[in-house]
C-alpha positions in Angstrom: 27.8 7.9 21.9 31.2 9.1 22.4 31.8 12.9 21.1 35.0 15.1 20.8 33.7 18.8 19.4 36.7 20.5 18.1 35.1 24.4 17.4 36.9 26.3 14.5 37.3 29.8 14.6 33.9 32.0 14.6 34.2 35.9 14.2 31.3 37.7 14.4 30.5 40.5 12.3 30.4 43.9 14.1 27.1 45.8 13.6 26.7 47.7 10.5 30.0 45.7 8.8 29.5 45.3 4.7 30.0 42.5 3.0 34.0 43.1 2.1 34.4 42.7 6.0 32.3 39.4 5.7 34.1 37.8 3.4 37.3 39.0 5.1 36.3 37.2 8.7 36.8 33.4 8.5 33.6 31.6 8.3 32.1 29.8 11.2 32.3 25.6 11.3 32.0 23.0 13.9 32.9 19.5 14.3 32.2 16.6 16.4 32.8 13.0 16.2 30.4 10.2 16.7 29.8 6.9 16.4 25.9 5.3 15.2 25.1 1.8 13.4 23.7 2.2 10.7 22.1 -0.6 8.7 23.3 -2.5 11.3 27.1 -1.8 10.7 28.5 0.4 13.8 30.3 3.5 12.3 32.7 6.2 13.0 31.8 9.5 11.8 32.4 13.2 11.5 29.7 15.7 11.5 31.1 19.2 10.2 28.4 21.9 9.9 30.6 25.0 8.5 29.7 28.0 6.6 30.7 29.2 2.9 30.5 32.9 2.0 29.0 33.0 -1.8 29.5 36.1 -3.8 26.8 37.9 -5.9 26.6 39.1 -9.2 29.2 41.8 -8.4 31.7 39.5 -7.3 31.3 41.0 -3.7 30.5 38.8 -0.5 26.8 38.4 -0.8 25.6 35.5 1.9 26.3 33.0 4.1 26.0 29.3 3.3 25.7 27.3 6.3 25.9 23.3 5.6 26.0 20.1 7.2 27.9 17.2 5.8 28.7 13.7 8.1 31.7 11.7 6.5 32.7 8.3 7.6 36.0 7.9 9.1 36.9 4.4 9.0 37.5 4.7 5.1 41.0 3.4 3.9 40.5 4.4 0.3 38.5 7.7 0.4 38.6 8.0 -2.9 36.4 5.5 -3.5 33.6 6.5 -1.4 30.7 8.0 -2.8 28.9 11.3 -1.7 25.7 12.6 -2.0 24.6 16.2 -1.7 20.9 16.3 -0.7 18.3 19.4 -0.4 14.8 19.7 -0.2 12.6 22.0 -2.4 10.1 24.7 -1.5 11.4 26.9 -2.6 12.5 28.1 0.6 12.6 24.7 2.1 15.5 23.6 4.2 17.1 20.5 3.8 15.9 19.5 7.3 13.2 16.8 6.0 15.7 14.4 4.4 18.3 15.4 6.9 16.1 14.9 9.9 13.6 12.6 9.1 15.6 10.4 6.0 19.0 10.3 5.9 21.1 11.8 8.6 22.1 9.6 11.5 19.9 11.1 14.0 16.1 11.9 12.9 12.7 13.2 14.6 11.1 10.3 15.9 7.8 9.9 18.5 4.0 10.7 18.4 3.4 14.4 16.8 2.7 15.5 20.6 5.7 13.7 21.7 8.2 14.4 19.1 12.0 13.6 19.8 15.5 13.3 18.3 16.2 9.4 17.9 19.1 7.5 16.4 18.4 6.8 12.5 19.1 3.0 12.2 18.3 3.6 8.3 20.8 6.1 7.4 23.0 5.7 4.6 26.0 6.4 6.0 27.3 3.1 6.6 27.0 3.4 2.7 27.8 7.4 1.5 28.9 10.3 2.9 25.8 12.7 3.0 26.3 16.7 2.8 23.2 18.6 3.4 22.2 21.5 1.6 20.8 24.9 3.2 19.6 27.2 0.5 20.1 31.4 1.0 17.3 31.9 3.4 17.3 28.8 4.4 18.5 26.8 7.9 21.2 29.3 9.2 22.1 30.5 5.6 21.0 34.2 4.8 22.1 37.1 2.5 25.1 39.4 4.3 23.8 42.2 6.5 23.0 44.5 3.8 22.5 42.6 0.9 19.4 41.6 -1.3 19.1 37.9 -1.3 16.9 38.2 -4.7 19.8 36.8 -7.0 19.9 33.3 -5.1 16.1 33.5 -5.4 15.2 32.3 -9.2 15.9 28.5 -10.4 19.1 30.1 -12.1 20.6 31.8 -9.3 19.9 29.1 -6.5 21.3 26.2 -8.4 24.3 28.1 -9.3 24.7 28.9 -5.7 24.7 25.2 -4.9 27.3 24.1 -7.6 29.7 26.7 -6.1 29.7 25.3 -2.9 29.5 21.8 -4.1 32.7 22.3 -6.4 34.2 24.2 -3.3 33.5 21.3 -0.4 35.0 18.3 -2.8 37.9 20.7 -4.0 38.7 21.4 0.3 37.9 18.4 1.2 40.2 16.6 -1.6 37.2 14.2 -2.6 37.3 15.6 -6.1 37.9 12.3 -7.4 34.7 10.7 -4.9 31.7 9.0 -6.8 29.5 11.7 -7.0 25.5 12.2 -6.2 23.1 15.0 -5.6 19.7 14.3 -4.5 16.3 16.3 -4.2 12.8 16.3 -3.2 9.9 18.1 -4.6 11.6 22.0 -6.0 14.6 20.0 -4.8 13.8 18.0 -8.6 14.3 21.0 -10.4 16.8 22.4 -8.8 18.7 18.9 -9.2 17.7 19.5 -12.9 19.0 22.6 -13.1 22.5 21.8 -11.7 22.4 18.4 -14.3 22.1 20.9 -16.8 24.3 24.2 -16.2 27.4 22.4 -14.7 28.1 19.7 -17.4 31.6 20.1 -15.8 30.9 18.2 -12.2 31.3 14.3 -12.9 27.7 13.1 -11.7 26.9 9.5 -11.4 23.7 10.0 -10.0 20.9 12.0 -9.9 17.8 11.1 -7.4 14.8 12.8 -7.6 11.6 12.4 -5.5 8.4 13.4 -6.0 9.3 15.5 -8.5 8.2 18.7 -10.2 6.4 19.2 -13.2 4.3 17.5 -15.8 2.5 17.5 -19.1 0.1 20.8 -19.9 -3.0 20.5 -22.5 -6.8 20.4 -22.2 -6.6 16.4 -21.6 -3.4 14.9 -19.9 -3.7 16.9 -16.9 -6.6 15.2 -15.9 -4.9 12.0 -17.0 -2.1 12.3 -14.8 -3.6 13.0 -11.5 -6.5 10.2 -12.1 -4.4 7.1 -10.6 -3.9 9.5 -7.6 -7.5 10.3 -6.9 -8.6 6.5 -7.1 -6.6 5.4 -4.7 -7.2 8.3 -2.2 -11.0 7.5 -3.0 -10.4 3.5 -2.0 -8.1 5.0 1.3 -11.0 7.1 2.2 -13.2 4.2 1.7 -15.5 6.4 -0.8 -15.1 3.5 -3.6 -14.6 -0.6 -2.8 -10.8 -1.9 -2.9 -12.0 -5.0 -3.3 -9.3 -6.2 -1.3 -6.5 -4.7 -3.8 -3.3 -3.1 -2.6 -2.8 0.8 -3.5 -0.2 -0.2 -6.1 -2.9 -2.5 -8.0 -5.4 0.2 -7.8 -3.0 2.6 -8.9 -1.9 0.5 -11.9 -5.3 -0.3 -12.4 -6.5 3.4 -13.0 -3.5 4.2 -15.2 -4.9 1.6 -17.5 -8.1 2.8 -17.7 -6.3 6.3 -18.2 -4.0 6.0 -21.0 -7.1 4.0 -22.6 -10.8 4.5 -22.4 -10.4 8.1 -20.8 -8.2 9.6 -22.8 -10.1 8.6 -26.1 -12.6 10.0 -24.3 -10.8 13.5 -23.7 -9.1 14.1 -26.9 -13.0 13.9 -28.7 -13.7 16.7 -26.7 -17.3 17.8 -27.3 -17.7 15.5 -30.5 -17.9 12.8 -27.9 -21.5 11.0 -27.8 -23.8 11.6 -24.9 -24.4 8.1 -24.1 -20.3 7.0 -24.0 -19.7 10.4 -22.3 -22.2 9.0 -19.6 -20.9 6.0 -19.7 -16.9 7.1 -18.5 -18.9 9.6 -15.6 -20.3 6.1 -14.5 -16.9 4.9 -14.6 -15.3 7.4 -13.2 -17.4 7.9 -9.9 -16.9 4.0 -9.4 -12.9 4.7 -9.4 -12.8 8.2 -7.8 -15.7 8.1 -5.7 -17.5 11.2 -6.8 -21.0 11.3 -8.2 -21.6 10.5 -12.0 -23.8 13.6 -12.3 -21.1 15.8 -11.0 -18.5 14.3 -13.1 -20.4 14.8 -16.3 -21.0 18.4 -15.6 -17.4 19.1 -15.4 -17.1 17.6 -18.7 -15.2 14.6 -17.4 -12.4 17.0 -16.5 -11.9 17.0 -12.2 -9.4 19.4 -11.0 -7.1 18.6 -8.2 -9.4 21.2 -5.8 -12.5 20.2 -6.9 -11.4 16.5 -6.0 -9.9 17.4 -2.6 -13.0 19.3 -1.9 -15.8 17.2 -3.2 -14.5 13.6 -2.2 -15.3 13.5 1.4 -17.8 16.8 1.5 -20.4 14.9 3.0 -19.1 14.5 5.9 -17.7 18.0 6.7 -14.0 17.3 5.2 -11.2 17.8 2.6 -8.0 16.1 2.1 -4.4 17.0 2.1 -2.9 17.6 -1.2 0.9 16.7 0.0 -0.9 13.4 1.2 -4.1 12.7 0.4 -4.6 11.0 3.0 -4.8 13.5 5.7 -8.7 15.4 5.9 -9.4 18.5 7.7 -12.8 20.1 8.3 -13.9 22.4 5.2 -15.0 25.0 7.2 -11.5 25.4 9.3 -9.8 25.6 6.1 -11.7 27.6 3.8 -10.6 30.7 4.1 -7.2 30.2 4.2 -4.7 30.9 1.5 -1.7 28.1 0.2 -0.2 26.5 1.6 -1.9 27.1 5.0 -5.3 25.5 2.9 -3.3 21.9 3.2 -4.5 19.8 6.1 -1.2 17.5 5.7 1.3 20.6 5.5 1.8 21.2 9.1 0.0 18.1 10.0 3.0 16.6 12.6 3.7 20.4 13.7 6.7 22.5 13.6 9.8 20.7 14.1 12.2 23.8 14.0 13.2 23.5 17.9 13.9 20.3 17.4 16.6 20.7 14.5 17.8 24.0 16.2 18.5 22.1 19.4 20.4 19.1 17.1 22.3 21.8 16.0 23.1 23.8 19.0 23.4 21.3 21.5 24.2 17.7 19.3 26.3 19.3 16.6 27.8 22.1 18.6 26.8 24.6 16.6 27.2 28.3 17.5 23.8 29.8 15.9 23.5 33.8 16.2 19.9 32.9 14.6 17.1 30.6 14.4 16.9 27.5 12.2 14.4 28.3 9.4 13.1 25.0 8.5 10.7 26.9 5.7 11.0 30.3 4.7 7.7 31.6 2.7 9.1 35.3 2.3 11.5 33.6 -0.2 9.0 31.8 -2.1 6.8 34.6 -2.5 10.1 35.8 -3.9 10.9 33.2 -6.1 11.8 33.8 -9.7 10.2 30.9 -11.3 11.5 31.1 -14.8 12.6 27.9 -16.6 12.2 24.7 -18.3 13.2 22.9 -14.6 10.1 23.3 -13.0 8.0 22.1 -15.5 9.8 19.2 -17.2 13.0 18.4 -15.2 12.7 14.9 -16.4 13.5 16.1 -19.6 16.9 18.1 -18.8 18.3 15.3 -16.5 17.2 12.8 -20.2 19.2 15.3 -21.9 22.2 15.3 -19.6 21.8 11.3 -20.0 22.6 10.8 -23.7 25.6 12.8 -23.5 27.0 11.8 -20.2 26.7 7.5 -20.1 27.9 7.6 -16.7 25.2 9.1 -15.4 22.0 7.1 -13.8 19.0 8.4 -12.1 16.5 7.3 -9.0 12.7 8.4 -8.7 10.5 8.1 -6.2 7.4 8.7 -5.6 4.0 8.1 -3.4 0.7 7.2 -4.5 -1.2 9.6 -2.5 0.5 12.9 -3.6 -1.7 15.0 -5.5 0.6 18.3 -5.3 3.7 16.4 -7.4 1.4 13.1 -8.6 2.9 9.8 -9.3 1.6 9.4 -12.8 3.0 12.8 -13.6 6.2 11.6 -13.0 6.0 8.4 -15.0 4.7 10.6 -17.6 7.2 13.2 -18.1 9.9 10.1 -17.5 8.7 8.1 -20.1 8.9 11.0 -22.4 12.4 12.1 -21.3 14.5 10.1 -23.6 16.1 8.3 -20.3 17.4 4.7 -21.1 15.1 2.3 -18.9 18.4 0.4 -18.2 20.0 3.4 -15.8 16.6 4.4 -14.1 16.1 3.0 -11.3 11.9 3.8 -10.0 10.5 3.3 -6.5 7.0 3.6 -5.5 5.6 4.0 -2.2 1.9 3.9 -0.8 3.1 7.5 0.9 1.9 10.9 0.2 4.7 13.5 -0.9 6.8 12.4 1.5 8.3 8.9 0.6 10.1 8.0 3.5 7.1 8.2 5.6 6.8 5.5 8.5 9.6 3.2 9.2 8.8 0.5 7.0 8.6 3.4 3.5 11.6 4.4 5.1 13.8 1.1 5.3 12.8 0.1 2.2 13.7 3.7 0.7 17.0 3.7 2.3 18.1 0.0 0.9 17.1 1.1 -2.3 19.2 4.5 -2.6 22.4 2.4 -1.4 21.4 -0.3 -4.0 21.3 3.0 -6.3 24.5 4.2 -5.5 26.7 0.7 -5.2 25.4 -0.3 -8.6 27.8 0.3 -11.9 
């Protein structure tokens, strides 16, 4: 793979500089050009990772938004082509995971111990031109020297961070006029949500979001909505018989039995007679895996912990709750506090050198800093205040009836119990979205839908279907 780095001008701020010399300094970009295949067309492409200075409240130079977007260069009619602005969620998540394990031409590939940078046959890029998103306090991007980072920290602040520098990359790079997408995973949901519903003004045609945020509150439909997810974790765990049924037929299965017998069940509450309360614990341990006795003593009514706890207790483990299907022993992971208590979390380790050296070395990059591929001091920062986190469904539905042009994508795995599937279809089905412009894709993944090369092919087709369809 041919490359030609071309480094733009960098000036580096002397020590103790405020932000009025920061946003007087031009900002710091590189670019190199490359060449991958890509759904098995060979493409030409440039990879730009450049920095935008965003102001705070005061209208002052406040931080530094450091980006990475790859645009295809064999494109006669560049009006034409679509791009997609994709982050991750967190908060104080990087976009690295779609970046460098989805979408970007290059991803991390190889055994956890052996973990590598690898050509990305699946990338979309043969298809869009993908921009990632780096959050303040996230990847290279920080506050100025100087400056509190709090008012990019709240679901307000952040997403109107992003809409500035989306506006300002298609108004620079004259693709005003492109097809336009944004795409997010997990807090990335809301945040997509967020920017659906404050900028009205940028021309969306699609909005993709994947295991997404929120989900419906009460004394019943909580339980409801994490149910599909615990019996098909129970059959993976091999704590109930499959019977020789896929995860997708258990999973449809249990949400059956869910929007049926157990939530006539639930809404009774303790008017409900003994012998049919007994009757759904029975039931319930059968699909879940957990003892009838137990079940009845928490009135029918299992909690994401005391599932993950409970289901494989007797033989010393838990499971993950970003993939259910990961265990860990109960006593390594007791006293630790979330989202350390999460056997899948760090499960495949830290892959931060590996995305600062595809910066650095691939990308040409000139970091002063490290890549933060997660930042927890900004989530314990995090203003969470808004109707994005818990229903974003409902402000992208919203967005819909006004704006016909605009379609939505959701994804989602069966084995994620922090953002279940059901919860999801839930808050979807409730959102006031036309069926005919969503497009829904289920995988038999944890939170992370484009896990394994197979989830991730058949991710990847279906988010170019997405984005070529009218």
């Amino acid at each position: 793979m041919k490359r030609i780095v071309l480094i733009l001008a960098m000036v580096l701020a002397t020590a103790g500089a405020a932000s009025a010399s920061e946003a007087a300094r031009e900002p710091v970009a590189a670019v190199t050009k490359h060449v991958g295949t890509f759904n098995k067309q060979r493409v030409k492409y440039s990879a730009t990772v450049a920095e935008t200075v965003l102001d705070g409240p005061d209208g002052k130079a406040a931080a530094s938004m450091i980006n990475t977007a790859y645009v295809r260069e064999d494109v006669k009619d560049r009006a034409s082509r679509p791009v997609m602005f994709v982050f991750n969620g967190g908060p104080g998540a990087s976009s690295s995971p779609l970046h460098m394990s989805a979408f970007g031409p290059r991803r991390i590939g190889g055994e956890p111990t052996e973990r590598k940078l690898i050509d990305n046959l699946y990338s979309p890029l043969d298809t869009v031109d993908l921009v990632f998103v780096d959050p303040v306090g996230t990847g290279f991007s920080r506050p100025l020297p100087g400056v509190d980072g709090q008012p990019f920290w709240s679901i307000e602040g952040d997403a109107a961070s992003v809409v500035t520098f989306i506006k300002k990359w298609r108004k620079e790079n004259n693709r005003e006029a492109s097809p336009l997408f944004i795409c997010g995973e997990s807090y990335g949901t809301t945040r997509a949500a967020q920017i659906v519903s404050s900028a009205p003004d940028l021309p969306l045609r699609g909005v993709l979001l994947l295991s997404m945020t929120g989900g419906p509150d009460g004394p019943d439909m909580p339980y409801v909505i994490t149910l599909p997810t615990f019996a098909v974790t129970a059959a993976f765990h091999g704590k109930t018989d499959a019977q020789g049924r896929s995860p997708a037929q258990i999973f449809a299965e249990t949400v059956q039995f869910a929007r049926t017998d157990y939530i006539a069940a639930l809404i009774q509450g303790d008017s409900l007679p003994a012998a049919e309360k007994s009757r759904i614990a029975q039931e319930l341990s059968r699909r879940i895996g957990l003892p009838a006795d137990f079940i009845a003593d928490s009135n029918l009514r299992i909690s994401k912990p005391e599932f993950m706890l409970n289901l494989l207790k007797d033989r010393g483990l838990r499971t993950g709750q970003l993939d259910a299907r990961a265990t860990g022993a109960l006593a390594e992971y007791a006293d630790k506090k979330p989202p350390r208590d999460d056997p899948s979390m760090f499960a495949g380790g830290s892959t931060a050198p590996l995305v600062h050296d595809y910066f650095t070395r691939e990308l040409k990059f000139p970091a002063t800093d490290n890549y933060r591929t997660l930042n927890l001091e900004v989530n314990s920062k995090w203003q969470f205040k808004g109707d994005a986190l818990a229903n974003p469904a409902g402000l992208v539905g919203k967005a819909m009836k006004e704006r016909p042009e605009l379609r939505a994508f959701w994804g989602a795995g069966y084995y994620d119990i922090t953002t279940p599937l059901y919860a999801g279809r839930y808050i979807l089905d409730h959102a006031g979205i036309p069926p005919e412009r969503l497009v829904v894709a289920e995988f038999a993944t944890g939170h992370t839908v484009f896990d394994g090369d197979e989830n991730l092919d058949r991710f990847t087709q279906a988010v170019r279907a997405f984005i070529v369809s009218r």
